[in-house]
DRENPA-3360 file (N, C-alpha, C; in nm, 2 decimals, always signed):
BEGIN
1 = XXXXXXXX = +0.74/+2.16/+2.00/+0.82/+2.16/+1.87/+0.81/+2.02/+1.81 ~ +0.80/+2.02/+1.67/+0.75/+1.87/+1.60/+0.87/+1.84/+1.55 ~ +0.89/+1.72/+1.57/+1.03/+1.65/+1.53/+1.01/+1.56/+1.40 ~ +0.92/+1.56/+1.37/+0.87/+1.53/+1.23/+0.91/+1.62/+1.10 ~ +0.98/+1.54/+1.00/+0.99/+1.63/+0.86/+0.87/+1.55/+0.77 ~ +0.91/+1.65/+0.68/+0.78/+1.60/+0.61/+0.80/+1.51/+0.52 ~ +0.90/+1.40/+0.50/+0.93/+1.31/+0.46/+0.88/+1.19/+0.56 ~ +0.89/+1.21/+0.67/+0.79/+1.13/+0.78/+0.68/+1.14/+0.76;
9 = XXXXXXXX = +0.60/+1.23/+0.78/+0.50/+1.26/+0.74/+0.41/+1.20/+0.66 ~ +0.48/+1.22/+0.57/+0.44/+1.13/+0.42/+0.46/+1.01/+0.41 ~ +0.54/+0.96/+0.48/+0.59/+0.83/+0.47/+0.45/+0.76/+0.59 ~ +0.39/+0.82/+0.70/+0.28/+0.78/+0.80/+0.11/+0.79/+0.70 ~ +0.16/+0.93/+0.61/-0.01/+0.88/+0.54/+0.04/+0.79/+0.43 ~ +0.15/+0.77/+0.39/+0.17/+0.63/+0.26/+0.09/+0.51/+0.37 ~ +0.15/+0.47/+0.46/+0.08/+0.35/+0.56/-0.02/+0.36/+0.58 ~ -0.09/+0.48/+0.63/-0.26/+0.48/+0.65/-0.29/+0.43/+0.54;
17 = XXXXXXXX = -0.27/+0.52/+0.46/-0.37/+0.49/+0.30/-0.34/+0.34/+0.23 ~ -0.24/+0.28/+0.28/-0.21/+0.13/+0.24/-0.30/+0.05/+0.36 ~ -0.29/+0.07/+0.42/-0.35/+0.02/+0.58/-0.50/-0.02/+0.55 ~ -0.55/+0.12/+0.50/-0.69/+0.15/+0.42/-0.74/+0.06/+0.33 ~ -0.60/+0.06/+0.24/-0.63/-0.01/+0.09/-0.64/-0.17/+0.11 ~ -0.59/-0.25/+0.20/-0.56/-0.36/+0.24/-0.70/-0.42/+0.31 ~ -0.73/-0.34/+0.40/-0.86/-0.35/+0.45/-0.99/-0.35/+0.34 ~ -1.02/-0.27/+0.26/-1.12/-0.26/+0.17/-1.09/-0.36/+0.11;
25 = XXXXXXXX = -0.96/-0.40/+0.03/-0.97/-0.56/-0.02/-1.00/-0.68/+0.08 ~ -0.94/-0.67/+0.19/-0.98/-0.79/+0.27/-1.17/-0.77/+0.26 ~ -1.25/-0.64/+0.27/-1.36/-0.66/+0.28/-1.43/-0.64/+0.11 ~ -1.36/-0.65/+0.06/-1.46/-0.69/-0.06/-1.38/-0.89/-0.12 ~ -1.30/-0.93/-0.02/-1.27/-1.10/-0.03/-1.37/-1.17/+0.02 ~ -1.40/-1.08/+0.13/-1.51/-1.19/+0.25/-1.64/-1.17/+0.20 ~ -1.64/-1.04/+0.08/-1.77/-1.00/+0.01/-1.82/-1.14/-0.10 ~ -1.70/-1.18/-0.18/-1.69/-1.29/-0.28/-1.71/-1.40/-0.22;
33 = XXXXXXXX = -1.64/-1.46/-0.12/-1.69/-1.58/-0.08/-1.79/-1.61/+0.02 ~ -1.90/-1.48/+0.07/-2.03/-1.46/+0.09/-2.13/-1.54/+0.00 ~ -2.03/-1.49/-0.15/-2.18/-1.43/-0.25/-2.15/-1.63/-0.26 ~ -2.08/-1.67/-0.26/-2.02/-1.83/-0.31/-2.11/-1.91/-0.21 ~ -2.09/-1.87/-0.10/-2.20/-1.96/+0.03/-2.30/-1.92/+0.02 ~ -2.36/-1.83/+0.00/-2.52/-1.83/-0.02/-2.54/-1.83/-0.16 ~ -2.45/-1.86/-0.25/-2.54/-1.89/-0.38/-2.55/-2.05/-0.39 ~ -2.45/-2.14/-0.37/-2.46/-2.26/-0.32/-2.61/-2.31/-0.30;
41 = XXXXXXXX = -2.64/-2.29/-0.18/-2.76/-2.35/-0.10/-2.89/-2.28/-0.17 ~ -2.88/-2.20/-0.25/-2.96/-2.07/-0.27/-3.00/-2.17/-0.43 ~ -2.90/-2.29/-0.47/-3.01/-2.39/-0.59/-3.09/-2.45/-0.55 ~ -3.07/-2.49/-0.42/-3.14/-2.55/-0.40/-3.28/-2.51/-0.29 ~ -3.21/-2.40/-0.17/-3.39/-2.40/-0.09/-3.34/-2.22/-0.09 ~ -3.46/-2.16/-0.10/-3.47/-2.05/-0.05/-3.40/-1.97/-0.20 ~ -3.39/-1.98/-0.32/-3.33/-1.95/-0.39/-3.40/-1.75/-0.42 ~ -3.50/-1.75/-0.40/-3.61/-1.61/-0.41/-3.55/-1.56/-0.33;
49 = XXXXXXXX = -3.40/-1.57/-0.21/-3.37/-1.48/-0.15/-3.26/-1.47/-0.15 ~ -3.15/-1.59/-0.16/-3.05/-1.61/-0.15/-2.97/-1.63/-0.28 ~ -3.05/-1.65/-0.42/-3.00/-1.57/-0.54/-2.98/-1.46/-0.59 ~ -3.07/-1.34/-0.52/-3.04/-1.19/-0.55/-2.92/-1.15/-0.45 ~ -2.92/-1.26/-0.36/-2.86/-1.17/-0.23/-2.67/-1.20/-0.32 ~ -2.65/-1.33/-0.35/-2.57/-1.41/-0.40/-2.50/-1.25/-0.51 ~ -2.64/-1.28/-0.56/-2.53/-1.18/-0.69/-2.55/-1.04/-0.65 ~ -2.56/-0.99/-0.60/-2.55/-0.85/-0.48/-2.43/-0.82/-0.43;
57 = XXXXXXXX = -2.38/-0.92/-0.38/-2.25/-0.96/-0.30/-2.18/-0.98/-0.40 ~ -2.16/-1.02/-0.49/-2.04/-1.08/-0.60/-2.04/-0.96/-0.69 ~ -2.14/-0.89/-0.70/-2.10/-0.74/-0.79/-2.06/-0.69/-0.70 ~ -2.06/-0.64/-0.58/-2.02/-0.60/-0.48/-1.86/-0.57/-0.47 ~ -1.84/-0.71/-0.43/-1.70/-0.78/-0.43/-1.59/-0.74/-0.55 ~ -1.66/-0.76/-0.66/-1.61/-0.72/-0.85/-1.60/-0.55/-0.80 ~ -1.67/-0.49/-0.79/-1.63/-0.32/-0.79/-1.54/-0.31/-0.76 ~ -1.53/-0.34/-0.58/-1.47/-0.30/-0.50/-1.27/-0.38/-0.50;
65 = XXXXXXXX = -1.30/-0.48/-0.62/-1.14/-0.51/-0.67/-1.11/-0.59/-0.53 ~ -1.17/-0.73/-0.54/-1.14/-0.84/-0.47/-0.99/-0.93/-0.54 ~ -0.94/-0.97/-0.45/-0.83/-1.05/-0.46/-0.89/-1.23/-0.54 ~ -1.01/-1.27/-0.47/-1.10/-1.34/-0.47/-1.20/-1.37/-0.59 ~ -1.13/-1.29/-0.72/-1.24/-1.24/-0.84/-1.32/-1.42/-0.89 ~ -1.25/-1.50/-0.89/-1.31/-1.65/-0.90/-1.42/-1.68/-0.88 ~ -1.42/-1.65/-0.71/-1.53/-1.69/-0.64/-1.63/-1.57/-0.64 ~ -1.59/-1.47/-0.68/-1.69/-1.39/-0.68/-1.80/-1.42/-0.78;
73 = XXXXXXXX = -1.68/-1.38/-0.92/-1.76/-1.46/-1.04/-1.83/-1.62/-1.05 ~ -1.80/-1.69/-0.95/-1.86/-1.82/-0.94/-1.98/-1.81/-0.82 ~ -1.97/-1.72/-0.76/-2.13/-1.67/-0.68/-2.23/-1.57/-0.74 ~ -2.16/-1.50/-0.88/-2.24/-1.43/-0.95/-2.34/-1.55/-1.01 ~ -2.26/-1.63/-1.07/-2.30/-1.73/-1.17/-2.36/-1.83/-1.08 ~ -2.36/-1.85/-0.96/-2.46/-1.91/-0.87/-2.61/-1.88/-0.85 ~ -2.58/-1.72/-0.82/-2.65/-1.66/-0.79/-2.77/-1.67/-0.89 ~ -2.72/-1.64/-1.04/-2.81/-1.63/-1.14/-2.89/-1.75/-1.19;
81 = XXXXXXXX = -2.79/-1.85/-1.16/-2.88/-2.00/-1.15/-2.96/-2.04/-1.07 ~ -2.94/-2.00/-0.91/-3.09/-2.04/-0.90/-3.20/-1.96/-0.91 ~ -3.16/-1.79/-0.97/-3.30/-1.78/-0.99/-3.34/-1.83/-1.12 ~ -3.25/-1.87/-1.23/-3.32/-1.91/-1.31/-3.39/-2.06/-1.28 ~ -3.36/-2.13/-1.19/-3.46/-2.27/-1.13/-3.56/-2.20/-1.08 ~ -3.54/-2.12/-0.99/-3.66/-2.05/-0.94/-3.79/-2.07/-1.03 ~ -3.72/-1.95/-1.13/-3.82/-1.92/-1.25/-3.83/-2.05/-1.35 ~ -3.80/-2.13/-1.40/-3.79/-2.25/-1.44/-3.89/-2.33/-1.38;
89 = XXXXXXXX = -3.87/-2.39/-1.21/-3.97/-2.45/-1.16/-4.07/-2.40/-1.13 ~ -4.12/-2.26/-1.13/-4.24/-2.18/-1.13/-4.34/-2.20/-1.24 ~ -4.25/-2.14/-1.35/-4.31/-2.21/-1.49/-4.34/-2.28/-1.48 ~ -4.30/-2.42/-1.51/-4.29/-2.58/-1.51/-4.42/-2.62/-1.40 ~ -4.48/-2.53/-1.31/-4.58/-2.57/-1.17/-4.71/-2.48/-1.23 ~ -4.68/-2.39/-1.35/-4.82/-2.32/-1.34/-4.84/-2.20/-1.25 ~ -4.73/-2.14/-1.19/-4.66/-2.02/-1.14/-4.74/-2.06/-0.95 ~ -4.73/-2.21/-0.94/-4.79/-2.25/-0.80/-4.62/-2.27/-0.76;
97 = XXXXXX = -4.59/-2.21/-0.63/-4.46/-2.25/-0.59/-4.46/-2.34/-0.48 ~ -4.58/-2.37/-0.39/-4.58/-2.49/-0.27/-4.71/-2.48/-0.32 ~ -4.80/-2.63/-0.28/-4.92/-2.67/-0.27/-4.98/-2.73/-0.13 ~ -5.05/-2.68/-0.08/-5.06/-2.82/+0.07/-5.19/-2.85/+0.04 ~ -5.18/-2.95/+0.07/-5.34/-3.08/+0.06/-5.38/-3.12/-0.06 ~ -5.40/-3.25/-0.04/-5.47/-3.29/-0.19/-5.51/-3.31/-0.31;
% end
C-alpha cells in the first residue's frame, strides 16, 4: 500500500524536473566558458581549429540558456576573430600558411 498522495507525487517530479533544469544550465555555463578558453589562444596558434570549435561551443551554450551569456557571447566573438586572422594572414601570405627553408 502507497502512502503517497498525489500532491507528493507531484511535489517529487517538480524536484526531478528542477534537479534536471539546474543541471542543463550548469552544462550549458561550462559550455560558455569552454567557448571563452579556447577562443582565447585560438588568436593566436591553432586558430583553423580552435576558432570553429570556440564558436560551436558559444552557440551551444546561447541555445541551451546559459547563466554565463557574456562569456559565451565573448567566445563567439573570439571565436570569429581568429578565424578572421586566420583568413587575413592567409591572404596577406599568398594563401602559404607555414614555409620551411629558404
Amino acid at each position: 500500500m502507497s502512502t503517497a498522495t498525489p500532491a507528493t507525487a507531484a511535489t517529487a517530479t517538480d524536484h526531478r524536473a528542477a534537479a534536471t533544469r539546474r543541471q542543463a544550465v550548469a552544462e550549458a555555463d561550462n559550455l560558455a566558458v569552454a567557448s571563452f578558453l579556447l577562443g582565447l589562444p585560438g588568436l593566436l596558434i591553432f586558430n583553423v581549429v580552435l576558432g570553429p570549435l570556440a564558436i560551436t561551443l558559444a552557440t551551444l551554450a546561447l541555445v541551451r540558456g546559459t547563466r554565463r551569456r557574456g562569456r559565451a557571447v565573448l567566445g563567439l566573438v573570439l571565436g570569429i576573430a581568429a578565424l578572421a586572422i586566420l583568413t587575413a594572414t592567409t591572404v596577406s601570405a599568398h594563401g602559404v600558411i607555414m614555409e620551411f627553408g629558404p
